[in-house]
N, C-alpha and C positions, 0 to 999 in steps of 0.2 A: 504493500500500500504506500511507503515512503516510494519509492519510484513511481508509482502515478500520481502520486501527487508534487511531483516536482516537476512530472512533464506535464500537466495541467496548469500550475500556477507561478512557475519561472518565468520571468520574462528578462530579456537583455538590459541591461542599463549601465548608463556610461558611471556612474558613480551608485555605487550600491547604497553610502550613505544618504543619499535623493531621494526621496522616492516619487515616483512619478505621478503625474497630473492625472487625473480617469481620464481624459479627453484623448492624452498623450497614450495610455495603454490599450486607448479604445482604437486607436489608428495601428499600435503596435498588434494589439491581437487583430486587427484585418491582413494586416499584411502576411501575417502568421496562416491564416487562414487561405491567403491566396498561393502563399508555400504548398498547405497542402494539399490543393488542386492541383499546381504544377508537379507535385510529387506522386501525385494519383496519374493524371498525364503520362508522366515519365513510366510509370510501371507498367500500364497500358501498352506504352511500346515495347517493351523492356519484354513483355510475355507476347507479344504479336509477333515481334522478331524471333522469341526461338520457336514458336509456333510454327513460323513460315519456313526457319532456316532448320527445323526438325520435317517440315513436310517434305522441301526437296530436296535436304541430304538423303543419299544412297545407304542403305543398310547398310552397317559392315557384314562380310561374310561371315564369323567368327561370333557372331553374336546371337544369343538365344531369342525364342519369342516371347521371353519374357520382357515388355517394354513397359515402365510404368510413366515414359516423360510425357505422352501425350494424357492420359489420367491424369498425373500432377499440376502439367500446365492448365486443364480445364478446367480442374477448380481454383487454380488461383488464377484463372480468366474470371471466373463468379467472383471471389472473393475484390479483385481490384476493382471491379466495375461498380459492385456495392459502395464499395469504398470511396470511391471518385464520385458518384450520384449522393450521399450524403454530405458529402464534401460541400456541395452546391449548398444543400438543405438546411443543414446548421452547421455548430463550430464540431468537430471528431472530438470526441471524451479521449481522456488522456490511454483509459485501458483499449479502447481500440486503436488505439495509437500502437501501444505497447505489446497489443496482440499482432498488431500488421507488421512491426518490425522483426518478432519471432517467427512469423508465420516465413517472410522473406530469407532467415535465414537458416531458420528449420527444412525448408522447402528444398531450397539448394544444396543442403549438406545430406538432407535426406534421398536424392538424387544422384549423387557423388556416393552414396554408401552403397546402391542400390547396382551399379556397375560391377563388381566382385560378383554375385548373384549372374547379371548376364552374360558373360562372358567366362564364368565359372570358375575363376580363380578365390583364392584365399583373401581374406579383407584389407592384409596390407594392399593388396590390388589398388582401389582405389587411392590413397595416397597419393600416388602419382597421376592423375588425373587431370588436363588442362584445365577441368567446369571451375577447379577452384580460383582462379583466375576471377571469377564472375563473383564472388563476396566481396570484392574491392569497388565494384558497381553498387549493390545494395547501401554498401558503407556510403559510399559517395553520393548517393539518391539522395540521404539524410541532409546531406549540405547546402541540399536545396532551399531549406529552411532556417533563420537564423537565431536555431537555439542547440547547441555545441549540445546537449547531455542527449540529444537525439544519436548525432554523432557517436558520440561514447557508448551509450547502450546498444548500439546495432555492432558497433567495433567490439563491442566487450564479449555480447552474446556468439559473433563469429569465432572471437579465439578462444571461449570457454569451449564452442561445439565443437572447435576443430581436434582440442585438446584430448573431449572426450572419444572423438572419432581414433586416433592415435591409441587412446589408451584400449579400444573393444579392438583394434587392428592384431596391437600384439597380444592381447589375451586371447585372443582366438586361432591366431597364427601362432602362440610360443616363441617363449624367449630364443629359440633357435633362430625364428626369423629377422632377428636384430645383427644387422651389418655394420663394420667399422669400414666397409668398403668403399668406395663412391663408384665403382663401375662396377661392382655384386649392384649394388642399390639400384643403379639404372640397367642393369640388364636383366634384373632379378624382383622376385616378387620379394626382396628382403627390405627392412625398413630400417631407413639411418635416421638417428635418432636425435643426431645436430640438423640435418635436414629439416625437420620436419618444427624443429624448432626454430630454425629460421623464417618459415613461414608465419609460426604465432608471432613471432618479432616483429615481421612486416607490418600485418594484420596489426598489430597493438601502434608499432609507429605511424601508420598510416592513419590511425583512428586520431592519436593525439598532433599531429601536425592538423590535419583537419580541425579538428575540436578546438586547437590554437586561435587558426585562424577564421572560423565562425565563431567565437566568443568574441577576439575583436570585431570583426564585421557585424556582428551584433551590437558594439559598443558604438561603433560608428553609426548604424539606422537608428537607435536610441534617441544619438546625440540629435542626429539630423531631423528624427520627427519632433523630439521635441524645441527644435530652432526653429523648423518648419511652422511647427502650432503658433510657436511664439511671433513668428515672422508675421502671420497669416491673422493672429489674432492685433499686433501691433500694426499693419496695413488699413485695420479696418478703423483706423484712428487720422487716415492720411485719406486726404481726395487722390482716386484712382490715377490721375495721368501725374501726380505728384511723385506716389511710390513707382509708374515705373519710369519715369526720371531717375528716379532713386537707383532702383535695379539695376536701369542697362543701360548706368554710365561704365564707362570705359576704366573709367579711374574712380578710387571713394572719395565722394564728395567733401569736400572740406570748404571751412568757413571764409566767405567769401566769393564762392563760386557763383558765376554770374553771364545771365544773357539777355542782350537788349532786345528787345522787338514791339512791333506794334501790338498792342492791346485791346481788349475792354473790358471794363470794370461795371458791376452791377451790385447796387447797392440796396437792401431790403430792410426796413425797418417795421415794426409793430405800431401802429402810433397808440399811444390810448391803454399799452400793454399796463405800466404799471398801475394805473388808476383800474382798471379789473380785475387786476388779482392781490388788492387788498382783501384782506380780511381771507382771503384761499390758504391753504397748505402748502407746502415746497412740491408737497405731489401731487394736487393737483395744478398745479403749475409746469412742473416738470411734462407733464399727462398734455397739458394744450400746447408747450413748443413741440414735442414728438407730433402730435397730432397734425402742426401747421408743415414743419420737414417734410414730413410723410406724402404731403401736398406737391410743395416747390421742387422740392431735390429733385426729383426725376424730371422735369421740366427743365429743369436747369442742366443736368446730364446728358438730357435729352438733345439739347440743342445742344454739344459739344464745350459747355461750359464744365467748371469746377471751383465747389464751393472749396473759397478758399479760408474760411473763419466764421466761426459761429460766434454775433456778438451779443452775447444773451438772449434778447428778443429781435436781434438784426441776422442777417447774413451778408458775407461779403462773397461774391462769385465772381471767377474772372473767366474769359474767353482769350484764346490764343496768347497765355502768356505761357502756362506750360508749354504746349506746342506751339509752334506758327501757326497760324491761321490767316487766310486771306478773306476770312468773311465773319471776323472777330464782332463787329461793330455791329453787322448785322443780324447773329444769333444772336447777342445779348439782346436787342430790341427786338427781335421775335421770342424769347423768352421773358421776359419782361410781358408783354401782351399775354401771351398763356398765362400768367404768373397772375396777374392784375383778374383776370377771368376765372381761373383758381380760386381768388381771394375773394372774392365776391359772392362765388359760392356756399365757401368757409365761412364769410361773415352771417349768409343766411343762415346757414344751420346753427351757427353758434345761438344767433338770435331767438334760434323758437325757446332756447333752454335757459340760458342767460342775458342779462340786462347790459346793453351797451357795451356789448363784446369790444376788442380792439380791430383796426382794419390795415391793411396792408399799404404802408408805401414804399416808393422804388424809385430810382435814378438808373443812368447808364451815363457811363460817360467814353470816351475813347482816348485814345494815343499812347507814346511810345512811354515804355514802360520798362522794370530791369526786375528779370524774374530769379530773386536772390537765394542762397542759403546763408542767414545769419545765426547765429549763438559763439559756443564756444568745439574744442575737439570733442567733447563729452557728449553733449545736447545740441543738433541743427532744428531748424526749422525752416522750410520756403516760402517765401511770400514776395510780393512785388511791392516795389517802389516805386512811385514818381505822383506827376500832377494829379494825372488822371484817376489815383486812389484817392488823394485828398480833395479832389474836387466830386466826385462821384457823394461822398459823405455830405458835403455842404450842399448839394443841391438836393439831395434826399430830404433835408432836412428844410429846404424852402420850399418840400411840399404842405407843412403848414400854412405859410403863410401867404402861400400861392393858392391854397383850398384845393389842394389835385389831388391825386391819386399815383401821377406816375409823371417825372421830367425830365427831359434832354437838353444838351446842348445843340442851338440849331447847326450849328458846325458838326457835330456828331451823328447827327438825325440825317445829315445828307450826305453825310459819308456814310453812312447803314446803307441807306436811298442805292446810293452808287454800288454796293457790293451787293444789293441784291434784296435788300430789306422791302417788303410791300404793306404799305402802310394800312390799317383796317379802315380808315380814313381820312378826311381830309383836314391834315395836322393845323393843328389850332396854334397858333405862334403867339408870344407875347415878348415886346422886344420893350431892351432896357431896363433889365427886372436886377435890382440890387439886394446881390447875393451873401448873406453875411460870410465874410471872412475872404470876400475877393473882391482887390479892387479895385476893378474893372465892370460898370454895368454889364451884364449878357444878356443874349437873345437865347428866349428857351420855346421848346415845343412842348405840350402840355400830351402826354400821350393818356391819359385817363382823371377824369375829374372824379 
């Protein structure tokens, strides 16, 4: 029972003192899992081939009608086919595990003993036997998987069986048939007995060099699903074309790294958010920005943007600064339009349950832009710099006292225009509109009241 329970509930790990995340063993026992299909696979072949390479070998002349390979092959054709269709079905228990490994090398030593019999010699007969060759295949089947005491146990079970095989040779045979010879030994039914011990040698080194090296290879998939998890889990905290900036730069990013290009910036606020959720809980608070996200994000993805900061009850989204984009200007103000339409939605249904929900307003703004990683060696973060982020905030914010919903700069609005932007209608412009914190009067287009 100690051996199935160790091949049940072992798993690889790079630091024993760790121990692993469920998440992390839940990916470790699938891969485990898919070991054992390809291990089932591999036996599959493994009994088709001498199936086939038993059909159209030629008898020897020399050999009796007693033939037990094709019997034996048969049922462990049933037996791996079982084995491989459960496979699929659920995880293999450890004792079918442990039964399939003895079964493989019970099978083949029971085959190899069964030669003396056909051929009618004395049982050192078999000893000399090529099939033995074929336990270094079973052993190595094991490897397929990366849990080493798989290895071990199938290694161990072959040179305990080979051993005992050696020991019924000469008690059956008589100590007369023990040769100090090496050419009595090979011409003769006599058994040398450093021979035969060389073989268990093999058999044991071959089990621990393997076992070596699937313990580490095991340390290694360990490490790697769990950087993997971590990776996968730490992504989902990054806007997608951010991380694979990240990924499939050339070099590791370090502080400073930087590239200019044309932009857009789109700016999201709540208005009205904190005067609603006085007197609310953190969670239901928490409960209505998930709820409004859940809205925009994919709008915003949608048209090839990336939220690039959540500011409490705002979002900040850019277009074409992770990538280039030649029609930066014009997905953000076609996102921006879904966005405002979205919102409005939002605001209805918030209204049938709540009083004086908050409502959505937006800016967009355009131009050239420097898409950075700043912090230190420790800790980066990417974000863009230049006008265009600090001006997208302030006009956002003269949707108050503009009474809109949603505004551009008309310089911006007809560079969208130009790259392809189609307006839902006919833009309402209001020029000379002084903008706190710039100054310079601008002309703005009002894309939702």
């Amino acid at each position: 029972m100690a051996i199935l329970s160790s091949l049940v509930f072992w798993r690889p790990s790079s630091d024993a003192a760790e121990p692993l995340l469920p998440r992390v063993q839940a990916l470790i026992s699938r891969q485990e899992q898919e070991s054992e299909r390809l291990i089932g696979w591999a036996q599959l072949g493994v009994v088709v081939f001498f199936g086939l390479l038993w059909a159209v070998a030629p008898r020897p002349d020399d050999a009796t009608l007693f033939q037990p390979v094709p019997i034996a092959l048969s049922f462990y054709l049933v037996f791996t086919t079982i084995r491989l269709v459960l496979s699929y079905v659920s995880v293999l228990p450890g004792w079918l595990l442990f039964i399939s490994m003895v079964l493989d090398v019970g099978l083949l030593l029971g085959l190899i003993w069964t030669f003396h019999i056909q051929y009618g010699q004395t049982a050192a007969f078999y000893l000399k036997i090529p099939t033995f060759a074929y336990i270094f295949v079973f052993i190595a089947l094991r490897a397929l998987r990366f849990d080493a005491r798989f290895v071990l146990a199938t290694g161990f079970l072959a040179a305990f069986g080979w051993v005992g095989m050696v020991i019924y040779a000469v008690n059956t045979s008589g100590m007369d048939a023990i040769t100090r010879s090496f050419v009595d030994y090979l011409s003769s039914n006599s058994i040398l007995i450093g021979a035969e011990i060389d073989k268990i040698v093999a058999i044991l080194v071959v089990t621990a060099i393997l076992a070596l090296a699937i313990r580490r290879a095991g340390q290694v998939l360990a490490s790697s699903i769990k950087e993997e998890v971590r990776t996968r889990d730490m992504i989902r905290f990054l806007p997608r074309d951010v991380a694979d900036v990240v990924t499939s730069a050339q070099d590791i990013v370090k502080p400073g790294d930087a590239d200019e290009r044309e932009a857009a910036v789109l700016m999201l606020d709540l208005r009205g958010f904190t005067r609603f959720c006085a007197g609310k809980s953190p969670r239901e608070v928490v409960d209505l920005l998930v709820s409004f996200h859940k809205r925009i994000v994919p709008i915003i993805t949608g048209y090839r943007g990336v939220v690039d900061k959540y500011l409490g009850d705002g979002v900040m989204a850019t277009f074409g600064a992770a990538h280039a984009s030649p029609t930066a200007a014009a997905d953000a103000l076609q996102a921006l339009d879904a966005i405002i339409a979205e919102a409005r939605e939002w605001h209805e249904t918030l209204s049938q349950s709540e009083a004086d929900p908050p409502f959505v307003n937006g800016a967009v703004t355009a131009g050239p832009v420097v898409f950075a990683a700043l912090g230190d060696d420790e800790r980066l973060e990417y974000t863009i710099i230049g006008e265009a982020v600090n001006l997208a905030a302030k006009i956002e914010k003269h949707n108050k006292t503009e009474g809109s919903m949603a505004l551009v700069p008309l310089a911006d609005y007809e560079h969208a225009v130009a790259q392809g932007y189609e307006p839902q209608g006919d833009p309402e412009i209001v020029k000379g509109r002084s903008v706190a914190g710039v100054g310079e009067p601008m002309d703005l287009v009002v894309v939702a009241r």
